[in-house]
C-alpha positions as CSV (number, residue, x, y, z in Angstrom):
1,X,95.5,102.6,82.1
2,X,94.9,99.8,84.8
3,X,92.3,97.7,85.7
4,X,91.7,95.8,89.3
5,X,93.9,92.9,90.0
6,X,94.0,89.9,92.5
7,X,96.0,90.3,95.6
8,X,96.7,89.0,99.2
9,X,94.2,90.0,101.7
10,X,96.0,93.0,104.0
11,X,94.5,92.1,107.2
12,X,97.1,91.3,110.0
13,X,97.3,89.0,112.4
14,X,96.4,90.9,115.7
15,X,100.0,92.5,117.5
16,X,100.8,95.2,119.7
17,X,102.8,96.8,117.3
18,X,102.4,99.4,115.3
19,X,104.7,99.4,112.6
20,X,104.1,100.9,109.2
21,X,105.3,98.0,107.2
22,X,103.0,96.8,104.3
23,X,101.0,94.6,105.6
24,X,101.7,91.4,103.3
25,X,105.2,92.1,103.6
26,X,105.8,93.4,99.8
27,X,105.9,96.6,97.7
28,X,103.5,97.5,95.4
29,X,104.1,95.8,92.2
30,X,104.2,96.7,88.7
31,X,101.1,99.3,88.2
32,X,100.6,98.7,84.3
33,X,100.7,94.6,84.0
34,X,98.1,93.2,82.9
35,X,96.7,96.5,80.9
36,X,95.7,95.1,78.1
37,X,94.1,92.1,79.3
38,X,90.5,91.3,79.9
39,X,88.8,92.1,83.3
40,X,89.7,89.4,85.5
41,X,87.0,87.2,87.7
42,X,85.6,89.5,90.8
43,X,88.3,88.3,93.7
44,X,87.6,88.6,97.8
45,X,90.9,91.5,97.1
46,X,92.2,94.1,95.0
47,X,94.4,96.7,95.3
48,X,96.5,98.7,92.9
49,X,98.6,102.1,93.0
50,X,96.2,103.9,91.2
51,X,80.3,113.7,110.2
52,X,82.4,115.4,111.5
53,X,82.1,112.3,114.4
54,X,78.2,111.5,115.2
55,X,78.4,111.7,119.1
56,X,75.3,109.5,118.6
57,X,75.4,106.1,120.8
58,X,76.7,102.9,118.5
59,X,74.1,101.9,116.5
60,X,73.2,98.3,115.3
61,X,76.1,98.3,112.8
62,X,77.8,97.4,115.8
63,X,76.2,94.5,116.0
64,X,75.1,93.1,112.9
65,X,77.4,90.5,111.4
66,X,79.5,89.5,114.3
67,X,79.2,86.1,114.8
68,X,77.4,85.6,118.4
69,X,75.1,83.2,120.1
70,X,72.1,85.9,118.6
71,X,73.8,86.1,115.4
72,X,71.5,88.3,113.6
73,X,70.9,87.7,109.3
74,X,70.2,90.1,106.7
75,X,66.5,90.3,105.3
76,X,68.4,91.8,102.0
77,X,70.5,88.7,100.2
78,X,73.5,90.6,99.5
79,X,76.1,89.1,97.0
80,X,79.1,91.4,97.0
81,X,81.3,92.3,94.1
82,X,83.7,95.0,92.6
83,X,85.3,96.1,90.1
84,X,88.1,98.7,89.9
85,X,90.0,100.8,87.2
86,X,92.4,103.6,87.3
87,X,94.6,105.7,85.2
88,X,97.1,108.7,85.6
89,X,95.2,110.9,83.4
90,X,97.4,113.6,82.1
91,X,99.3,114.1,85.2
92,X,103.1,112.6,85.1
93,X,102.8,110.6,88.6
94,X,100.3,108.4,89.5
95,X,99.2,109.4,93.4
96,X,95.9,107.6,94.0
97,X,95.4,104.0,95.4
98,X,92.5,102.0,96.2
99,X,92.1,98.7,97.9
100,X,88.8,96.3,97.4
101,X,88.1,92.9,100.0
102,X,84.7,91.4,98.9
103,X,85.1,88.3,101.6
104,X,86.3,90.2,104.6
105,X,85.8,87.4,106.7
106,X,88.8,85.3,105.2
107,X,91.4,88.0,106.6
108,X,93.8,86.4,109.3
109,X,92.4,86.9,112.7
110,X,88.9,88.3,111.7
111,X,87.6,84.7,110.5
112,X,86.4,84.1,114.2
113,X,84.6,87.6,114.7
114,X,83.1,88.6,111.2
115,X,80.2,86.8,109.6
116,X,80.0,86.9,106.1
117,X,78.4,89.4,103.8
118,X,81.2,91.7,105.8
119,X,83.5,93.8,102.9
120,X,85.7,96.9,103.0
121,X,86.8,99.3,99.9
122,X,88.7,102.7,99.9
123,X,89.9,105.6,97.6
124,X,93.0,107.1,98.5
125,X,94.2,110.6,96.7
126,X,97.8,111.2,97.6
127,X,99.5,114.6,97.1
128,X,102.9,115.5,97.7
129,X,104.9,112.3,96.7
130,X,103.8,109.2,94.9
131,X,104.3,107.3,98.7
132,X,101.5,109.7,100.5
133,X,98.1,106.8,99.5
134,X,99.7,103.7,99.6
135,X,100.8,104.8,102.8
136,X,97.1,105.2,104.5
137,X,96.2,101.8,101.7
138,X,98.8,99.6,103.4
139,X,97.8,100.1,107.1
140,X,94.2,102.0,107.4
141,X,92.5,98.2,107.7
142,X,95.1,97.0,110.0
143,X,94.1,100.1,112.1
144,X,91.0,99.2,112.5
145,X,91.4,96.1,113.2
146,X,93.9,96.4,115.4
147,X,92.1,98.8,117.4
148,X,90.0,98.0,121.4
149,X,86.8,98.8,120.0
150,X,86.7,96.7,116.9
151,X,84.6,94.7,116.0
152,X,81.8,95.9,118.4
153,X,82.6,99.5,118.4
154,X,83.4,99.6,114.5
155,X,82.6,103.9,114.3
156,X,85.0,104.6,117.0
157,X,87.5,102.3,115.7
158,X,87.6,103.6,112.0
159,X,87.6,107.3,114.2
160,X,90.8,106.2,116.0
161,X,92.3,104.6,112.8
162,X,91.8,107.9,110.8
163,X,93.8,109.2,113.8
164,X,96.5,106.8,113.6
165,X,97.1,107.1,110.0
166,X,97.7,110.9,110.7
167,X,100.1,110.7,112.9
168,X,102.0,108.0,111.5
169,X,102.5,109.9,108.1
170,X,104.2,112.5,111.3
171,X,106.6,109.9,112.3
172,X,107.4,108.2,109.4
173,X,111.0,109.5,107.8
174,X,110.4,108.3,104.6
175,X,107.6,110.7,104.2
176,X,108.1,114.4,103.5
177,X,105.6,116.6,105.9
178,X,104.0,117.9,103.0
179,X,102.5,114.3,102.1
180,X,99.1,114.0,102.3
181,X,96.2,111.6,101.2
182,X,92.4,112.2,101.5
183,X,90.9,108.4,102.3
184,X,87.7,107.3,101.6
185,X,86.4,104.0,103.1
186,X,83.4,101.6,103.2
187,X,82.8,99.3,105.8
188,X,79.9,96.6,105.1
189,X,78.3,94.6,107.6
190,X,75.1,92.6,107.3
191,X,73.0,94.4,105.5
192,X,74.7,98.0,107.0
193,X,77.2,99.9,105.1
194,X,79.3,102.7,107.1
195,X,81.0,105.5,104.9
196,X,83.9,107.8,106.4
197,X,85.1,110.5,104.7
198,X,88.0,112.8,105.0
199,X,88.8,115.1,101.8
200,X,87.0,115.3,98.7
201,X,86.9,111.8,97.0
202,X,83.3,110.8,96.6
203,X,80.9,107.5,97.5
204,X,77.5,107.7,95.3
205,X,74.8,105.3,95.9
206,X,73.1,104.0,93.0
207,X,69.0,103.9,94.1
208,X,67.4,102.2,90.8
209,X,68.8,104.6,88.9
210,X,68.7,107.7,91.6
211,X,72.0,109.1,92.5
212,X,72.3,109.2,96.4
213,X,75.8,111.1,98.1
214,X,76.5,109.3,100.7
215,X,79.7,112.0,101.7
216,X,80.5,115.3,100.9
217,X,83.2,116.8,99.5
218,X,85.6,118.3,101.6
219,X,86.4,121.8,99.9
220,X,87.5,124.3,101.9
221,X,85.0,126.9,99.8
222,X,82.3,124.9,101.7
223,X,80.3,126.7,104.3
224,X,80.8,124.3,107.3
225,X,84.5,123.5,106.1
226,X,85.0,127.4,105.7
227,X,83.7,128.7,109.4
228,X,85.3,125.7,110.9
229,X,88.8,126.9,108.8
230,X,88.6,130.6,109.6
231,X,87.6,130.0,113.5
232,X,90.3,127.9,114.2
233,X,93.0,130.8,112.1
234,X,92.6,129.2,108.8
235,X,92.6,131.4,105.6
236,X,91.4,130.4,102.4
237,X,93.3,131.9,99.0
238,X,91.9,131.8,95.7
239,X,90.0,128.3,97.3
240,X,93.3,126.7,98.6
241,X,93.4,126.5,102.2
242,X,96.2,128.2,103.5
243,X,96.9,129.1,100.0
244,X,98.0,125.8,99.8
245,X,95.8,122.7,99.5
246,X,92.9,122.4,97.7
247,X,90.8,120.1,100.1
248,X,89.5,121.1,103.9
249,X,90.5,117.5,105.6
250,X,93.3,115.3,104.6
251,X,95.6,113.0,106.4
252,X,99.3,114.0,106.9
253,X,100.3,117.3,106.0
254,X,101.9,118.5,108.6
255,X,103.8,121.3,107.3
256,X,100.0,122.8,107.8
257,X,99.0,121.0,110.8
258,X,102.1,122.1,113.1
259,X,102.7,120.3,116.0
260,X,100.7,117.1,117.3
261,X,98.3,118.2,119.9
262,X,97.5,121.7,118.5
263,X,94.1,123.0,116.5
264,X,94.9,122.8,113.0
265,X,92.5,123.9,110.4
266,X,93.4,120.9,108.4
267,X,91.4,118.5,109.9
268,X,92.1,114.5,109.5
269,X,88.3,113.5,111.3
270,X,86.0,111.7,108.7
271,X,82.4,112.6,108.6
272,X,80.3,109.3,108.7
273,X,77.4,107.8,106.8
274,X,75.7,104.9,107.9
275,X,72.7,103.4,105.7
276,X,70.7,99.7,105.6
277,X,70.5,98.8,102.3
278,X,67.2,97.6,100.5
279,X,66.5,95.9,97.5
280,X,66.7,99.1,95.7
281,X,70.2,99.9,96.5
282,X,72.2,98.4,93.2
283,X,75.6,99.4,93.3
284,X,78.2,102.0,94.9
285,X,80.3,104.2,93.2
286,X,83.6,105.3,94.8
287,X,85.7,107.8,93.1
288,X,88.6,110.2,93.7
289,X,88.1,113.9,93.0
290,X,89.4,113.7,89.2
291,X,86.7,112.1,88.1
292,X,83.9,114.1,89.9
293,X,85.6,116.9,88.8
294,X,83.9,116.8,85.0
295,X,80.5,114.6,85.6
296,X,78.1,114.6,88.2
297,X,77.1,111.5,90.5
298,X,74.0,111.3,88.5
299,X,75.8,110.7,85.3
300,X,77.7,108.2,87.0
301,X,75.1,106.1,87.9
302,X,72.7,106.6,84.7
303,X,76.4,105.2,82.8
304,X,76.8,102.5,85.9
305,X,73.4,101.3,85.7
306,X,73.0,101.2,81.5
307,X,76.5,99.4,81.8
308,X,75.5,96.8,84.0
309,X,72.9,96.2,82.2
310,X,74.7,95.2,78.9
311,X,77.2,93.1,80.3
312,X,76.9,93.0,84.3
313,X,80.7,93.5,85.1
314,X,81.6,96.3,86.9
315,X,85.4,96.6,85.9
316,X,84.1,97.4,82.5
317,X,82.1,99.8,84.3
318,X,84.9,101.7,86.3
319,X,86.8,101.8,82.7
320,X,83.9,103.5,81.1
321,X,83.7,106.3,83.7
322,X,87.5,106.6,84.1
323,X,87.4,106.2,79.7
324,X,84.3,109.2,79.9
325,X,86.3,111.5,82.3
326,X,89.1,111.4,80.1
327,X,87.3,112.5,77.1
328,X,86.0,114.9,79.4
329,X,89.2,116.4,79.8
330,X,89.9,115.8,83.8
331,X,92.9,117.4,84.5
332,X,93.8,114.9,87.6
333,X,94.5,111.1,88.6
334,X,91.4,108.6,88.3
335,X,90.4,106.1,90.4
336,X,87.1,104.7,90.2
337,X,85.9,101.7,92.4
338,X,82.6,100.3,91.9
339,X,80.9,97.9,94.5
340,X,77.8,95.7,93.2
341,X,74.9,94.4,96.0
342,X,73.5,91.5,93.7
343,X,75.1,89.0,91.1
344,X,72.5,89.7,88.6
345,X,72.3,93.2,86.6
346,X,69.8,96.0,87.3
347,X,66.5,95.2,86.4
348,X,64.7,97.3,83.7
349,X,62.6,99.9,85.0
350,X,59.0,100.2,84.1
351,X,57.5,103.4,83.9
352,X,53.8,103.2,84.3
353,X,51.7,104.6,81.9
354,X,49.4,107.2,82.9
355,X,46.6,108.9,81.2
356,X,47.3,111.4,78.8
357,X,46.2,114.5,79.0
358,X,44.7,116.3,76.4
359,X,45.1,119.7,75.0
360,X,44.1,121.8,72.4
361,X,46.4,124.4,70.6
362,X,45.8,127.9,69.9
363,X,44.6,127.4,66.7
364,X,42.2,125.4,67.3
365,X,40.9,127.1,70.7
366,X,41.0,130.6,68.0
367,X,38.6,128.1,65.4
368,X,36.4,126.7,68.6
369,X,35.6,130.3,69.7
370,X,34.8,131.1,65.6
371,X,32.1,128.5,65.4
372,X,30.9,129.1,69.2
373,X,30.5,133.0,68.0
374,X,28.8,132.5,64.6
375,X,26.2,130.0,66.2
């Protein structure tokens, strides 16, 4: 079992290049140090081996954040933390990655354009080699980044990274084509929050104490996944697609896709969800399949919020869930990353009393109608 650790922000200096180097210039380290230590302070990075496209116009998420002459602030005081846990489950490999930056604006080369609260986070669930997620975790940022639309563009230029990721998983030789990651990522600006989703890992906003899915999983049993499968020649066995994978959009997997350029029904475009957040919205919960798998997003966040109540850390509170699906018997990876929009815990709900209504029972409406009758 692993919790989050400190690490080098991944954010490269802008080049022309697009190599597929990690971007601090290291491997991923030793995945169980640390285990049995305490949660350690919340740190501006962590990461650890653990719609369909709005053609909509760019909305103010384009905007809001960027430093400018009309630099525009946040009604909503965010202060951003996370907390991250992970563990193998009962699976002998360890596929799934994540990657948390809570100061995005002390990356190299985004300190001029990004205004602070600005944050990213992703899931990654890696299938067919233990290489497929830290793959998409060591250059999905730099993507973006990298890419002509960013910063003021930022929905086309997580589109395009999505793009990128796919076809590098294509060219790269240390990969077998039958690698493959889902990727789920969240992009905070200002007071906006972008979601984009490919596959079936899940981001779950916690509303004082209401469960909201922000993204949906990606099974290829689903309606919209399954007409878009079967139209484009897809088949779907026993709920694999092509017999063969068990979620409706992935990147890599080309052994399904075929050749670059041709309609596959294994798509690698990520849905989108973009929200403002308000004074209500507490924490998000980001989580690969295996845990979503045995509990529900409202359980989640009931356990999130009573957790953060207690002790307001929200490592502890990624080890419960990942600690709860276990008992639950998840037969998968877990990866749980949970993101926090205030230093201080929850507040305690009030309920407000109403009036209470008053009944009678049967008996006594049977003993009213006696004495009514003998009058």
């Amino acid at each position: 079992m692993s919790g989050g650790v400190s690490g080098a922000c991944p954010c490269p200096r802008r080049s022309s290049e697009g190599s597929m180097e990690d971007l601090n210039g290291d491997t991923v380290g030793n995945l169980n140090q640390n285990s049995g230590k305490p949660p350690r302070d919340y740190s501006s990075m962590r990461h650890f081996s653990s719609s369909s496209w709005s053609a909509e116009p760019e909305s103010n998420i384009n905007i809001i954040g960027l430093k400018s002459r009309t630099e525009k602030k946040s009604h909503f005081p965010l202060d951003i933390r996370s907390g991250s846990y992970s563990d193998k489950g009962p699976k002998q490999y360890m596929e799934d990655e994540f990657i948390c930056i809570d100061i995005l604006s002390e990356c190299d080369g985004l300190g001029a354009n990004i205004a602070s609260p600005a944050a990213f986070y992703g899931v990654f669930d890696g299938h067919g080699g233990v290489d497929a997620a830290s793959f998409t975790r060591k250059n999905i940022l730099k993507f973006i980044v990298e890419d002509a639309h960013f910063p003021f563009g930022i929905k086309k230029a997580i589109k395009s990274a999505f793009v990128k990721a796919d076809l590098a998983f294509r060219d790269a030789s240390a990969l077998d084509s039958s690698s493959g990651t889902t990727a789920l990522i969240a992009f905070m600006l200002g007071s906006s929050m972008l979601i984009a989703n490919a596959g079936d890992s899940r981001a779950v906003l916690g509303k004082r104490g209401r469960a909201v899915e922000l993204s949906k999983d990606h099974k290829p049993n689903c309606t919209s996944e399954r007409l878009r499968i079967e139209k484009l020649g897809g088949v779907i066995y026993d709920g694999y697609l092509n017999g063969q994978l068990s979620v409706a959009r992935a990147l890599g997997d080309w052994h399904i896709k075929g050749t670059k350029g041709s309609k596959s029904p294994l798509s690698c475009e990520p849905e989108l969800e973009e929200i403002v957040l308000t004074e209500e919205d507490e924490f998000l919960i980001m989580g690969c399949d295996g845990l979503w798998d045995v509990m529900s997003s409202q359980c989640a966040v009931t356990m999130v919020r009573k957790e953060l109540m207690q002790h307001n850390d929200p490592n502890k509170c990624a080890k419960v869930l990942v600690l709860e699906a276990l008992q639950r018997n998840t037969c998968d990876n877990l990866t749980v990353v949970i993101v926090c929009f205030s230093k201080d815990p929850p507040s305690k709900i009030e309920i407000p009393r109403s009036y209470r209504r008053r009944s009678i029972s049967a008996e006594g409406l049977d003993l009213l109608k006696g004495v009514l009758n003998g009058r």
